[in-house]
Backbone atoms as SQL, in Angstrom:
CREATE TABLE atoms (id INTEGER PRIMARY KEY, chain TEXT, resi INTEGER, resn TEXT, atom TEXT, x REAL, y REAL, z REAL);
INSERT INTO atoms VALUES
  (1, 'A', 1, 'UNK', 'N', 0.844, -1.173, 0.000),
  (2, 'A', 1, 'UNK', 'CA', 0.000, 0.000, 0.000),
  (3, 'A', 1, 'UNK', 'C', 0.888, 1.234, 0.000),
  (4, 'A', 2, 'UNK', 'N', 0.767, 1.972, -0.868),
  (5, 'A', 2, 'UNK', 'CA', 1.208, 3.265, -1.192),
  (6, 'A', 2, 'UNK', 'C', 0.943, 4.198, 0.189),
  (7, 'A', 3, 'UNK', 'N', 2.401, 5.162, 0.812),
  (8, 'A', 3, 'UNK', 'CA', 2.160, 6.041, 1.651),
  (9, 'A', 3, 'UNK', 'C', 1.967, 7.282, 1.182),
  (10, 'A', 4, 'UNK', 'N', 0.192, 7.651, 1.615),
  (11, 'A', 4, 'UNK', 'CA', -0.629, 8.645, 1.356),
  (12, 'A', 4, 'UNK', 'C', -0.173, 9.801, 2.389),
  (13, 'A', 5, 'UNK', 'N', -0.582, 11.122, 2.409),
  (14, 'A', 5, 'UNK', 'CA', -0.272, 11.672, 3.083),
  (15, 'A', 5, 'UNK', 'C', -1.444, 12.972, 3.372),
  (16, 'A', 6, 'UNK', 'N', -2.746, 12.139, 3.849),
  (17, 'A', 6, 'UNK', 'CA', -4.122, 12.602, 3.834),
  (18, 'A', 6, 'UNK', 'C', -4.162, 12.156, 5.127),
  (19, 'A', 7, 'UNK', 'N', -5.067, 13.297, 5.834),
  (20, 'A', 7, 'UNK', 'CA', -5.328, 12.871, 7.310),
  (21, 'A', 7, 'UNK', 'C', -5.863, 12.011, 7.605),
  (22, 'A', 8, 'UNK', 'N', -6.554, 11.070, 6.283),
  (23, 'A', 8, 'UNK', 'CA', -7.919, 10.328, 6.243),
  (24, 'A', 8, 'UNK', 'C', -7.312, 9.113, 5.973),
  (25, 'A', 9, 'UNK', 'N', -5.835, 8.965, 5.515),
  (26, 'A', 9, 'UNK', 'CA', -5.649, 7.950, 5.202),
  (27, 'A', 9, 'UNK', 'C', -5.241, 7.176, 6.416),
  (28, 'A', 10, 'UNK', 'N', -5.890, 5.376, 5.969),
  (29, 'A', 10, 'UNK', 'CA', -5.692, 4.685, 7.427),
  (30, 'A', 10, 'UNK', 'C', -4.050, 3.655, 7.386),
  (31, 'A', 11, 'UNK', 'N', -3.039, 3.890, 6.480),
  (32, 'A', 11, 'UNK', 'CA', -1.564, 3.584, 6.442),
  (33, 'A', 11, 'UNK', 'C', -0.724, 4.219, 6.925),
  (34, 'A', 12, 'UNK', 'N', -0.610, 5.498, 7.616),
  (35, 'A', 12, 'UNK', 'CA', 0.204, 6.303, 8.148),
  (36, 'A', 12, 'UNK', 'C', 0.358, 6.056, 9.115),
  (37, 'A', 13, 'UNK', 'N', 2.000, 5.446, 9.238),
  (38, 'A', 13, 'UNK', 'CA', 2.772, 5.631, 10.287),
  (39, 'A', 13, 'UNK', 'C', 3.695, 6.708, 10.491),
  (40, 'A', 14, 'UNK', 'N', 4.224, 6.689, 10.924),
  (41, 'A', 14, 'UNK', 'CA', 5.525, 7.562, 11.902),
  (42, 'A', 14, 'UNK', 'C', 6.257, 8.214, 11.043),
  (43, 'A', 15, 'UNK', 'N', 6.369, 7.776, 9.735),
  (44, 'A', 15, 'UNK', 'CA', 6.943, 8.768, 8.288),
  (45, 'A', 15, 'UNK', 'C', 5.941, 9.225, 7.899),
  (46, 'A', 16, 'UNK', 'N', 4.519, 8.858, 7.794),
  (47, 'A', 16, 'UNK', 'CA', 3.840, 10.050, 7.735),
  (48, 'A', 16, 'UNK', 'C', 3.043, 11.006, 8.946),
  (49, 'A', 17, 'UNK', 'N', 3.344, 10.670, 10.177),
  (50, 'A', 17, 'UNK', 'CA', 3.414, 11.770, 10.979),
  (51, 'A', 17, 'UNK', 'C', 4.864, 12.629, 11.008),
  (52, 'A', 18, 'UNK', 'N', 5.826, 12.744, 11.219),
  (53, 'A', 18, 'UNK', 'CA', 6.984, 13.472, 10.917),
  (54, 'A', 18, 'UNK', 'C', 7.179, 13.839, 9.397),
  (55, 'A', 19, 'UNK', 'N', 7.113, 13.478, 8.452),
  (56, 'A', 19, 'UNK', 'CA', 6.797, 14.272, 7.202),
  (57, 'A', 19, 'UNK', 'C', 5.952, 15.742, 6.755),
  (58, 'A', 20, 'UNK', 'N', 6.864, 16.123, 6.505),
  (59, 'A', 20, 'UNK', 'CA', 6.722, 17.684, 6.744),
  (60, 'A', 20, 'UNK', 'C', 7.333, 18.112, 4.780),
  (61, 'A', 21, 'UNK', 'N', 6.289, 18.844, 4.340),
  (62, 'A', 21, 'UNK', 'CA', 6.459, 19.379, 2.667),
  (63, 'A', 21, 'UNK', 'C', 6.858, 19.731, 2.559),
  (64, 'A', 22, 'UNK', 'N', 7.725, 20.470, 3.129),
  (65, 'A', 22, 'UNK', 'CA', 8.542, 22.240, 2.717),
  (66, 'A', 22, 'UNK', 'C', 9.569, 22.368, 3.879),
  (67, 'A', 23, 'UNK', 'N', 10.741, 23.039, 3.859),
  (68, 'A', 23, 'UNK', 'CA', 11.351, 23.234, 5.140),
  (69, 'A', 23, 'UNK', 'C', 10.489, 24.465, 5.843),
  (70, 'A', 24, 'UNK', 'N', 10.399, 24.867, 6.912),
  (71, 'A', 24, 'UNK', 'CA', 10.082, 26.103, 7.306),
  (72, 'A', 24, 'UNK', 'C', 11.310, 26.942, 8.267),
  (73, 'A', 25, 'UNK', 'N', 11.517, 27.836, 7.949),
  (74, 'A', 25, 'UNK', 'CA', 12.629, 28.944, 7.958),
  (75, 'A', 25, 'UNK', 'C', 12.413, 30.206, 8.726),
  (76, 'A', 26, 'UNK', 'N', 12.777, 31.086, 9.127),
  (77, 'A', 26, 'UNK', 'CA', 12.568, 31.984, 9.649),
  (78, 'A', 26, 'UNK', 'C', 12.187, 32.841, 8.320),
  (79, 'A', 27, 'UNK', 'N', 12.040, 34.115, 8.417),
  (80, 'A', 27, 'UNK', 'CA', 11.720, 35.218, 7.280),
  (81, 'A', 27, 'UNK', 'C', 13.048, 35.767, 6.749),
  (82, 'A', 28, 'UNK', 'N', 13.033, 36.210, 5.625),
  (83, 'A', 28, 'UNK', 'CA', 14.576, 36.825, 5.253),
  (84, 'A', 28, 'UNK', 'C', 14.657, 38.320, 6.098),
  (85, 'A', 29, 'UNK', 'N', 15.377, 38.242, 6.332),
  (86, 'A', 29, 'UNK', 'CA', 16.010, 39.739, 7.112),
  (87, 'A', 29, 'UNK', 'C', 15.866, 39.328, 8.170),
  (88, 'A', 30, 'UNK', 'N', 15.355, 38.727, 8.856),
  (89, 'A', 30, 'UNK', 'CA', 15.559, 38.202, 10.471),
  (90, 'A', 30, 'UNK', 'C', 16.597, 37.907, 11.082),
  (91, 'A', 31, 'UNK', 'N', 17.361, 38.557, 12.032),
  (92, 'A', 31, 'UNK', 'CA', 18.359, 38.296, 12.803),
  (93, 'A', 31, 'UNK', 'C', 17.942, 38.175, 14.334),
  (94, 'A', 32, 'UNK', 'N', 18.180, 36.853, 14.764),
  (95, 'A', 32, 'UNK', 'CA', 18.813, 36.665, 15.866),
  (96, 'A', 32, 'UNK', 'C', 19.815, 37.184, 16.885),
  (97, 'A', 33, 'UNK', 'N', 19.737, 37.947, 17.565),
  (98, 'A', 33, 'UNK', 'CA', 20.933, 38.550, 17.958),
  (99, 'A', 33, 'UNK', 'C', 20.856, 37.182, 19.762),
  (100, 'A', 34, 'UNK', 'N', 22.185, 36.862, 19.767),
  (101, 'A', 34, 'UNK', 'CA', 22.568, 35.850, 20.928),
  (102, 'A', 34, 'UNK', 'C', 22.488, 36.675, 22.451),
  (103, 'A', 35, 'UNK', 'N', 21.703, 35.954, 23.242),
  (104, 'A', 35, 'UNK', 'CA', 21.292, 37.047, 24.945),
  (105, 'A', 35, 'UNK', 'C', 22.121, 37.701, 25.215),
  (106, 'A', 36, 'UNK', 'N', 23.628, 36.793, 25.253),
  (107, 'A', 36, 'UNK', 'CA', 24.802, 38.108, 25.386),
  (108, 'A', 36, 'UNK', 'C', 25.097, 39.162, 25.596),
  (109, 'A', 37, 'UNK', 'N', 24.777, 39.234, 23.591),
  (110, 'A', 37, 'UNK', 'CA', 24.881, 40.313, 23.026),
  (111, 'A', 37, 'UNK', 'C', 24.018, 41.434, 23.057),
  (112, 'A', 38, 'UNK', 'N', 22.810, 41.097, 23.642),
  (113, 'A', 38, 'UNK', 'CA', 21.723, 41.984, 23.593),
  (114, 'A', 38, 'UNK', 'C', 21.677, 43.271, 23.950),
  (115, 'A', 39, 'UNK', 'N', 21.315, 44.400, 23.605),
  (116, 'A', 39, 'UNK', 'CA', 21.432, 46.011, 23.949),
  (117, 'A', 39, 'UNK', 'C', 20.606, 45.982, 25.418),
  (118, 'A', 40, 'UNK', 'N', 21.191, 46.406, 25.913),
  (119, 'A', 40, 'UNK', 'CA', 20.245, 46.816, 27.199),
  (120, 'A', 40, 'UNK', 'C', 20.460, 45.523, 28.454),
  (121, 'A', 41, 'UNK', 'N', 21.472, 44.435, 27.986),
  (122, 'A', 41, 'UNK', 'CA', 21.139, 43.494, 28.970),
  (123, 'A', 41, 'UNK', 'C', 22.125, 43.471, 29.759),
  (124, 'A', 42, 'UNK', 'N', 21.697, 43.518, 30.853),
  (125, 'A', 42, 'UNK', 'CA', 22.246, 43.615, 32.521),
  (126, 'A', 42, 'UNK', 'C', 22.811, 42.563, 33.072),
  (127, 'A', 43, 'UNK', 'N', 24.370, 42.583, 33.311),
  (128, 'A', 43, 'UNK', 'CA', 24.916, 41.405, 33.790),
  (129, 'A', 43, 'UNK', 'C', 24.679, 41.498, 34.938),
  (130, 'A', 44, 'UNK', 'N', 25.251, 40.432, 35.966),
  (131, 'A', 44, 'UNK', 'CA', 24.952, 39.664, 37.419),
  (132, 'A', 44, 'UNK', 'C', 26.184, 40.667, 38.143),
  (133, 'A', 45, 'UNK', 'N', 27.319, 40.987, 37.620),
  (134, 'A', 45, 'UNK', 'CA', 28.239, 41.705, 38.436),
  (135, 'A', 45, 'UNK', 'C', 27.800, 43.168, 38.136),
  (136, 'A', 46, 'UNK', 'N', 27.649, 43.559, 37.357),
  (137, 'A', 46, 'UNK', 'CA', 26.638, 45.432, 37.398),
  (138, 'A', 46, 'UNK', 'C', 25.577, 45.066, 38.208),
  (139, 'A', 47, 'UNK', 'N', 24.478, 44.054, 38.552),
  (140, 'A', 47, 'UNK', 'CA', 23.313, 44.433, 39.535),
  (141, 'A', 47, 'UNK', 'C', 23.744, 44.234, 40.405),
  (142, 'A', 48, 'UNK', 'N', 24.550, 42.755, 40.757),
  (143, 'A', 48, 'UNK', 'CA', 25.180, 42.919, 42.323),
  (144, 'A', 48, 'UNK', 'C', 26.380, 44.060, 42.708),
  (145, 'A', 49, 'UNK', 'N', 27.001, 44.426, 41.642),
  (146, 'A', 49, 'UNK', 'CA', 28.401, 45.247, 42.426),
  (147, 'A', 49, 'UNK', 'C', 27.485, 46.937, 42.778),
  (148, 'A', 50, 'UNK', 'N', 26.643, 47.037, 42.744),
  (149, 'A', 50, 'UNK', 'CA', 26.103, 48.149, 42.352),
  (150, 'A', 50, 'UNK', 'C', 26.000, 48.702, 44.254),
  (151, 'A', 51, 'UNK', 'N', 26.232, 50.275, 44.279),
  (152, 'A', 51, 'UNK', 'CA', 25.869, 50.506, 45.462),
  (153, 'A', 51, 'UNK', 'C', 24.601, 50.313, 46.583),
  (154, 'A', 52, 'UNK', 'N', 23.925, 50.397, 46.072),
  (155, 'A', 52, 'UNK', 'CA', 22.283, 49.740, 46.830),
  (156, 'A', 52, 'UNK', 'C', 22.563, 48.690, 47.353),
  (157, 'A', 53, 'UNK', 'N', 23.198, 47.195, 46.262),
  (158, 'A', 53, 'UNK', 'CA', 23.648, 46.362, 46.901),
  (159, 'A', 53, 'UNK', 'C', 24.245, 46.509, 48.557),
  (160, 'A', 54, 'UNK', 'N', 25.117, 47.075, 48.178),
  (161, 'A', 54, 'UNK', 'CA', 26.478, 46.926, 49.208),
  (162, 'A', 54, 'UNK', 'C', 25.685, 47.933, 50.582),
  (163, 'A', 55, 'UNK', 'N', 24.522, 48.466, 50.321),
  (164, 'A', 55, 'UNK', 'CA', 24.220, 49.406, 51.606),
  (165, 'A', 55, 'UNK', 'C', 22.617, 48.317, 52.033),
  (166, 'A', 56, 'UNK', 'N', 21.972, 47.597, 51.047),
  (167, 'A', 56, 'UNK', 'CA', 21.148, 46.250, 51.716),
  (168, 'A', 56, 'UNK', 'C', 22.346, 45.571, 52.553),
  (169, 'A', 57, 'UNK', 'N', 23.208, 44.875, 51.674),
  (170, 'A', 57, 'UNK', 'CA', 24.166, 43.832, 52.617),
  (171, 'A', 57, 'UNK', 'C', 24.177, 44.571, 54.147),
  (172, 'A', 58, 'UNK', 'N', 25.346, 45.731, 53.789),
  (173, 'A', 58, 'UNK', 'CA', 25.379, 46.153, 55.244),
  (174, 'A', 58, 'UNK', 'C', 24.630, 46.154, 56.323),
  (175, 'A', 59, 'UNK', 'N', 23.559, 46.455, 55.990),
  (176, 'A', 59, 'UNK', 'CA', 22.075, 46.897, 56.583),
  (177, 'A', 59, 'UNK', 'C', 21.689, 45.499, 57.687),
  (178, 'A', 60, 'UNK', 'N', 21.687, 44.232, 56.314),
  (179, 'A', 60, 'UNK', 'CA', 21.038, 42.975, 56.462),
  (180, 'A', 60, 'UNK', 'C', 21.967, 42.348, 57.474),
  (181, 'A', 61, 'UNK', 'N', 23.558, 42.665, 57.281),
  (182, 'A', 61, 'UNK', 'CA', 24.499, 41.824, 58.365),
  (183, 'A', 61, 'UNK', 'C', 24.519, 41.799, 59.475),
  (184, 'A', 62, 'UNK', 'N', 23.985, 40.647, 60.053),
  (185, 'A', 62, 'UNK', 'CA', 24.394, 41.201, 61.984),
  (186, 'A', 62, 'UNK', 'C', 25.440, 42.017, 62.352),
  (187, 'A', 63, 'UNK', 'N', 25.265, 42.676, 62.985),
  (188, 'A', 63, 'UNK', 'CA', 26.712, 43.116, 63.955),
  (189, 'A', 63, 'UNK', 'C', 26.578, 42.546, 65.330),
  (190, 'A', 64, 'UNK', 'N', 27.363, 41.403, 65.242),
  (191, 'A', 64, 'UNK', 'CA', 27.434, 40.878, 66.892),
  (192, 'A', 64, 'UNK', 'C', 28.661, 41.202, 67.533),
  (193, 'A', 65, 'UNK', 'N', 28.709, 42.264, 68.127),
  (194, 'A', 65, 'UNK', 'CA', 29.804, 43.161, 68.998),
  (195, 'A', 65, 'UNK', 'C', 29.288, 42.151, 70.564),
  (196, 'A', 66, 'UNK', 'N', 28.081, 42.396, 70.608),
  (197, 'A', 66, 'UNK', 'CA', 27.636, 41.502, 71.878),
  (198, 'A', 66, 'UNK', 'C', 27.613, 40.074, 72.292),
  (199, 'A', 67, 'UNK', 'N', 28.099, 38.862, 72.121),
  (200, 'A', 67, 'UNK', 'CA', 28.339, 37.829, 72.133),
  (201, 'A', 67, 'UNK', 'C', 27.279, 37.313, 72.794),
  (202, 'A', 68, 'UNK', 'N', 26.332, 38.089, 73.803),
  (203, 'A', 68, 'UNK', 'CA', 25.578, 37.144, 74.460),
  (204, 'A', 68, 'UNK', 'C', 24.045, 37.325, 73.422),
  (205, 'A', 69, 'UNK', 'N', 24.406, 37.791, 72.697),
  (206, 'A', 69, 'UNK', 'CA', 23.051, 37.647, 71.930),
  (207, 'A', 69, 'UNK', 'C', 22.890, 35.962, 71.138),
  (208, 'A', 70, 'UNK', 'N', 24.329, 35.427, 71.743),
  (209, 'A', 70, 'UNK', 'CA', 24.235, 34.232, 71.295),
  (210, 'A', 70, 'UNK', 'C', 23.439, 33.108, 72.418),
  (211, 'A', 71, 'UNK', 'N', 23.496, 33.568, 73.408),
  (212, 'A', 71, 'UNK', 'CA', 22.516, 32.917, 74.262),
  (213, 'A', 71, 'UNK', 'C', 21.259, 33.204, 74.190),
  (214, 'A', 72, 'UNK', 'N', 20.345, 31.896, 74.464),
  (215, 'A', 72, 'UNK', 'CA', 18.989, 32.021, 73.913),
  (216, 'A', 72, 'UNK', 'C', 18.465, 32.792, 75.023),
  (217, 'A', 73, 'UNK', 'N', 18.375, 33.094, 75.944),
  (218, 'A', 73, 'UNK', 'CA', 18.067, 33.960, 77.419),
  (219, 'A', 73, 'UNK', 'C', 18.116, 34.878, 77.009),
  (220, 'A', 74, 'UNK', 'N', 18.730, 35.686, 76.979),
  (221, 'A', 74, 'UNK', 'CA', 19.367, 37.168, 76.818),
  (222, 'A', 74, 'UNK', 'C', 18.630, 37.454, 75.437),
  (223, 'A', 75, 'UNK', 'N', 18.862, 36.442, 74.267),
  (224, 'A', 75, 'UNK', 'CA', 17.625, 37.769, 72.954),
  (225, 'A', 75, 'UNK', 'C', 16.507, 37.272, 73.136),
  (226, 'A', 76, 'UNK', 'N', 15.812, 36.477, 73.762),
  (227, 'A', 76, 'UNK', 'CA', 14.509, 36.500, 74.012),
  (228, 'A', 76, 'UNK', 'C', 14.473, 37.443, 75.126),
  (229, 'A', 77, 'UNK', 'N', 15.104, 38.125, 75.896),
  (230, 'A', 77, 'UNK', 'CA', 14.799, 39.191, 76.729),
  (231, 'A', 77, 'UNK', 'C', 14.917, 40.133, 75.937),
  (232, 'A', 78, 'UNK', 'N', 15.836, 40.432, 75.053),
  (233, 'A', 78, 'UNK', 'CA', 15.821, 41.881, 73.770),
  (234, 'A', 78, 'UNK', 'C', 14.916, 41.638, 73.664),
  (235, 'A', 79, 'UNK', 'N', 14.175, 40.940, 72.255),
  (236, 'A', 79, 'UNK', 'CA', 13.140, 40.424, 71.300),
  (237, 'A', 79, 'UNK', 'C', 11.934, 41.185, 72.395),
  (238, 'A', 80, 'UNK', 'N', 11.826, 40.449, 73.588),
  (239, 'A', 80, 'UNK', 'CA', 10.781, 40.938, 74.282),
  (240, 'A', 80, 'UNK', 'C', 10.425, 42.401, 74.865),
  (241, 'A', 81, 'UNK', 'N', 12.116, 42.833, 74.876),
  (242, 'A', 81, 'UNK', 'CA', 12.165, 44.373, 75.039),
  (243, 'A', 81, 'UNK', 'C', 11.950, 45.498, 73.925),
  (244, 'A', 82, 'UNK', 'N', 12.202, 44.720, 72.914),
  (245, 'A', 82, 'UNK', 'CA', 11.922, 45.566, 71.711),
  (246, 'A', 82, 'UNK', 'C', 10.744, 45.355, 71.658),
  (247, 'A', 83, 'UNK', 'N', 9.929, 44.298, 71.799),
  (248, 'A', 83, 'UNK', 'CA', 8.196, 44.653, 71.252),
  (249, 'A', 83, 'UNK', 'C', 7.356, 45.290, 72.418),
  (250, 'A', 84, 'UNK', 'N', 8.358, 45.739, 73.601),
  (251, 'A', 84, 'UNK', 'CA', 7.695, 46.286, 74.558),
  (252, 'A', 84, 'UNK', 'C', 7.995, 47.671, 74.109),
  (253, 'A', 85, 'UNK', 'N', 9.415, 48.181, 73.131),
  (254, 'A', 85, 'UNK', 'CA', 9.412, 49.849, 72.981),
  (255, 'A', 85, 'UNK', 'C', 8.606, 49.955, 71.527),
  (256, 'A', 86, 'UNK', 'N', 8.502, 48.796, 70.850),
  (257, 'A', 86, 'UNK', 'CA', 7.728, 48.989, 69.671),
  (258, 'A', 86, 'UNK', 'C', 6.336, 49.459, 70.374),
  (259, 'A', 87, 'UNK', 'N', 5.746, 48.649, 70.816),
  (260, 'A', 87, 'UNK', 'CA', 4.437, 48.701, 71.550),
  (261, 'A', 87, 'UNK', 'C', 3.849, 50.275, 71.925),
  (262, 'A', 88, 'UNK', 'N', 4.965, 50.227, 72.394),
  (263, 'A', 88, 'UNK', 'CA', 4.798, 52.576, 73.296),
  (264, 'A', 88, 'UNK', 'C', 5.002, 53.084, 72.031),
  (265, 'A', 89, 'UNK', 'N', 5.873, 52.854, 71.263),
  (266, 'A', 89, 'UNK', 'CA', 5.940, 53.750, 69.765),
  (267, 'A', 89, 'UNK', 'C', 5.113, 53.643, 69.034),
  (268, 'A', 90, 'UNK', 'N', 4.279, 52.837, 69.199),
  (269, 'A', 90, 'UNK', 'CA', 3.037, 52.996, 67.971),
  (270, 'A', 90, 'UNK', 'C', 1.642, 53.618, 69.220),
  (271, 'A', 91, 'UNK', 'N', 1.985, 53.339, 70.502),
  (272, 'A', 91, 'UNK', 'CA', 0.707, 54.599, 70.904),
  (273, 'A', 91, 'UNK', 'C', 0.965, 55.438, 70.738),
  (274, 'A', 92, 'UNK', 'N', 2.270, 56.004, 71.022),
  (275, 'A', 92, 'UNK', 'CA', 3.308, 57.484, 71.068),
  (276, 'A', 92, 'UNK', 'C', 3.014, 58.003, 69.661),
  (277, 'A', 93, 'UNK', 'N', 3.203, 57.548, 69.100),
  (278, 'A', 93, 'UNK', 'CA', 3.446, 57.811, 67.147),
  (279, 'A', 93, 'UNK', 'C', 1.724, 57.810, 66.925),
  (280, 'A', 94, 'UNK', 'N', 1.319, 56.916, 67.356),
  (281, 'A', 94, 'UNK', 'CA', -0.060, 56.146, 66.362),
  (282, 'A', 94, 'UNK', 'C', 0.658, 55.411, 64.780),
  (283, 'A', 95, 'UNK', 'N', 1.333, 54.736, 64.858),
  (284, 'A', 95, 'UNK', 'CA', 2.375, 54.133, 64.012),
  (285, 'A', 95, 'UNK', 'C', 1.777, 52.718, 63.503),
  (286, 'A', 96, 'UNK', 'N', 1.272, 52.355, 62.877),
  (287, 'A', 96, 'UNK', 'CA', 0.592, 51.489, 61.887),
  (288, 'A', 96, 'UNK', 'C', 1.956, 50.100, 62.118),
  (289, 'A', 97, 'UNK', 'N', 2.964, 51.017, 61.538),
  (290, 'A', 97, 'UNK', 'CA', 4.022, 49.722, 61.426),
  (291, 'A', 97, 'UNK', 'C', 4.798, 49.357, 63.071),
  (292, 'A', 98, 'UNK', 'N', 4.741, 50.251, 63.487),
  (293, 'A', 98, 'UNK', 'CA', 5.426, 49.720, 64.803),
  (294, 'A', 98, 'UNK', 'C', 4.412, 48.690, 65.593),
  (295, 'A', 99, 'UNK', 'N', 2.954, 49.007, 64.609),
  (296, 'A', 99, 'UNK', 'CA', 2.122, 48.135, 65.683),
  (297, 'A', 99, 'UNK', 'C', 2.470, 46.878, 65.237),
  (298, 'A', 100, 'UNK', 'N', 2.770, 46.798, 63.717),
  (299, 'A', 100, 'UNK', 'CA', 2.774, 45.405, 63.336),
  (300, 'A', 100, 'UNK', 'C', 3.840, 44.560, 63.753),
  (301, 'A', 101, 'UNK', 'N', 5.051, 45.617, 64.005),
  (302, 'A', 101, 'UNK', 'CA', 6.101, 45.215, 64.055),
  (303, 'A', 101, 'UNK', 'C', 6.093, 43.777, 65.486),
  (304, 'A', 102, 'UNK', 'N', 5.485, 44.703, 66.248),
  (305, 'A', 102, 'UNK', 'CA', 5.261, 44.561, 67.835),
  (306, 'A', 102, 'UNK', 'C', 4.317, 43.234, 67.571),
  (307, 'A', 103, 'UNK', 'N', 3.581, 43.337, 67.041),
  (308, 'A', 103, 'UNK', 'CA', 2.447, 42.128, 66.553),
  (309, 'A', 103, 'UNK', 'C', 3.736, 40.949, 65.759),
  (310, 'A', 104, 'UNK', 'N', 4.188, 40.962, 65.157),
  (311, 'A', 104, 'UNK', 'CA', 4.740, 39.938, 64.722),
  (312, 'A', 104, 'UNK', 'C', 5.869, 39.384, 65.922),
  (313, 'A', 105, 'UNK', 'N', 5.843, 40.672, 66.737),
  (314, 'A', 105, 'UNK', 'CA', 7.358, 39.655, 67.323),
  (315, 'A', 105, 'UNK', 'C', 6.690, 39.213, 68.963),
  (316, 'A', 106, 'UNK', 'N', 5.011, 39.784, 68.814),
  (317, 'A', 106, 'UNK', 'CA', 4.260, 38.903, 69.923),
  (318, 'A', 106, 'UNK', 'C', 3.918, 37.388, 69.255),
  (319, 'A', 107, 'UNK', 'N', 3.910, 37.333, 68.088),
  (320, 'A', 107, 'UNK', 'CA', 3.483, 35.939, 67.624),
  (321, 'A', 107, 'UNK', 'C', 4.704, 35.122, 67.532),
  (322, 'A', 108, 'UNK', 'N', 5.388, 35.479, 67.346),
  (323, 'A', 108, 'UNK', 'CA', 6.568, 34.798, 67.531),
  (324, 'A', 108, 'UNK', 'C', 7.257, 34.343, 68.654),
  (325, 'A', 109, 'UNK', 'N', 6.827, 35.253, 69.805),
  (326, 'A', 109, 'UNK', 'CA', 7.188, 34.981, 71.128),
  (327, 'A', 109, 'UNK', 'C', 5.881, 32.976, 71.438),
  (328, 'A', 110, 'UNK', 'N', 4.591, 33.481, 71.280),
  (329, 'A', 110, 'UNK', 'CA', 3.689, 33.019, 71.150),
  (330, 'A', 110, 'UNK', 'C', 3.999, 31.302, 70.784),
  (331, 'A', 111, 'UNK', 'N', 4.322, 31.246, 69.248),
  (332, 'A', 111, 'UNK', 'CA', 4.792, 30.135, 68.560),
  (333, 'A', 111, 'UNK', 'C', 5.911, 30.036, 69.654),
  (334, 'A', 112, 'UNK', 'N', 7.087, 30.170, 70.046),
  (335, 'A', 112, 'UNK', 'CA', 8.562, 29.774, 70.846),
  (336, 'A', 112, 'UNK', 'C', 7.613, 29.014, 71.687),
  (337, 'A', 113, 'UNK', 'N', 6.955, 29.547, 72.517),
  (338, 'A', 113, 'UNK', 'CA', 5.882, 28.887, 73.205),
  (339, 'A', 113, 'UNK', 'C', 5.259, 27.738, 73.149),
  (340, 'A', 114, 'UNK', 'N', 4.570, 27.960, 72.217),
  (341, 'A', 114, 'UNK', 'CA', 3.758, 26.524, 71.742),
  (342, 'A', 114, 'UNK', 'C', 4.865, 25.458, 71.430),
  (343, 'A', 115, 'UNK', 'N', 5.424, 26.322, 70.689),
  (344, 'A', 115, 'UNK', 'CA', 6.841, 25.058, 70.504),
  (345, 'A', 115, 'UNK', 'C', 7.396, 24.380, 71.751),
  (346, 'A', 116, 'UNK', 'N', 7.527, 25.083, 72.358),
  (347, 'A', 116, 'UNK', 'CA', 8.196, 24.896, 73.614),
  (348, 'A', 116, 'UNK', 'C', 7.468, 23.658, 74.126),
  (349, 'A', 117, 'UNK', 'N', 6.237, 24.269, 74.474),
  (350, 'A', 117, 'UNK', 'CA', 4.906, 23.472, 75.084),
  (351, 'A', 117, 'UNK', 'C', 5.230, 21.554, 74.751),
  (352, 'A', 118, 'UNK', 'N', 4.842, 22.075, 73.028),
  (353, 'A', 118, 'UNK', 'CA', 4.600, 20.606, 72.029),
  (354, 'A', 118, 'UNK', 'C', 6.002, 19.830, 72.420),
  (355, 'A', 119, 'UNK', 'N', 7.093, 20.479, 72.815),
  (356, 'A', 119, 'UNK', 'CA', 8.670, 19.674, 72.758),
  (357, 'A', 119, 'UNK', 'C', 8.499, 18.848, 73.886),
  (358, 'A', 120, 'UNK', 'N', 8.047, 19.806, 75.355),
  (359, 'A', 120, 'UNK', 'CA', 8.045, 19.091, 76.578),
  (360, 'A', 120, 'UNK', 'C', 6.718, 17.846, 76.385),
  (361, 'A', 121, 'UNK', 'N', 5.900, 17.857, 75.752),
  (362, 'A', 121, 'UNK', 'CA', 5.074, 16.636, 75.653),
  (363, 'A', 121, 'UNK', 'C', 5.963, 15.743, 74.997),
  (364, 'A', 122, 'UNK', 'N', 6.485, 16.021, 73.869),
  (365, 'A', 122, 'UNK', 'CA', 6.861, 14.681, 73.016),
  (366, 'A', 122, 'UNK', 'C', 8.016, 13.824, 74.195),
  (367, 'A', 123, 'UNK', 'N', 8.559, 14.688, 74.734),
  (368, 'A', 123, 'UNK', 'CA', 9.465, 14.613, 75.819),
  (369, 'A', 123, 'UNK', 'C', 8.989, 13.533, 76.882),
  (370, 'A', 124, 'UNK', 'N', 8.002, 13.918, 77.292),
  (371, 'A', 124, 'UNK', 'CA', 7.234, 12.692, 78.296),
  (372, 'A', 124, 'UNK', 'C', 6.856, 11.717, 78.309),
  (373, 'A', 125, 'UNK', 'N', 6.570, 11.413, 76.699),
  (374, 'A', 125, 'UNK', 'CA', 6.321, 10.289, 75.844),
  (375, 'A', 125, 'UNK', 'C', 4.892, 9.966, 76.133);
């Protein structure tokens, strides 16, 4: 049986699904230009070396001058002291964000808690 190349025909296999009439090509005058090369495109060392960078980093880095902030005692007493001056700064202010601020680092106190709680059960068995 002769290979037809009609949608209707019931002999088509796999040379006549991949059989294709014509090459298809891009358009003439079409250039590709490679990402590289592209006008306007922004390498990884210009966005990171860039000053903004380097004043987030700073910003973001701990400064542990204080060593005992490495004990868990002592910054859960900060943590708790800061959402106690956040707390007065958003009545003081009427401060939207200090309230939240204060709100997130009561829930967090909150969760340490529960955590805490759930550890000493598993603990008891």
């Amino acid at each position: 049986m002769p290979i037809t190349h009609s949608p209707f025909a019931g002999g088509i296999g796999i040379e006549g699904i991949s059989w294709q009439p014509r090459e298809t090509g891009l358009p003439g005058g079409t250039q590709i230009v490679p990402s590289g090369d592209m006008p306007g495109h922004i390498t990884l060392e210009a966005l990171y070396g860039s000053p903004m960078e380097e004043k987030l980093q700073a910003f973001l880095k701990p400064d542990l001058n204080t060593r005992e902030l490495l004990f868990p005692g002592y910054f859960n007493a900060r943590l708790n002291n800061a959402r106690k001056k956040l707390r007065a700064a958003a009545r003081k202010n009427n401060s939207p964000a200090c309230a939240k601020a204060a709100d997130l680092l009561e829930e967090d106190a909150q969760l340490k808690e529960l955590l805490s709680m759930y550890r000493g059960l598993l603990q008891k068995g």
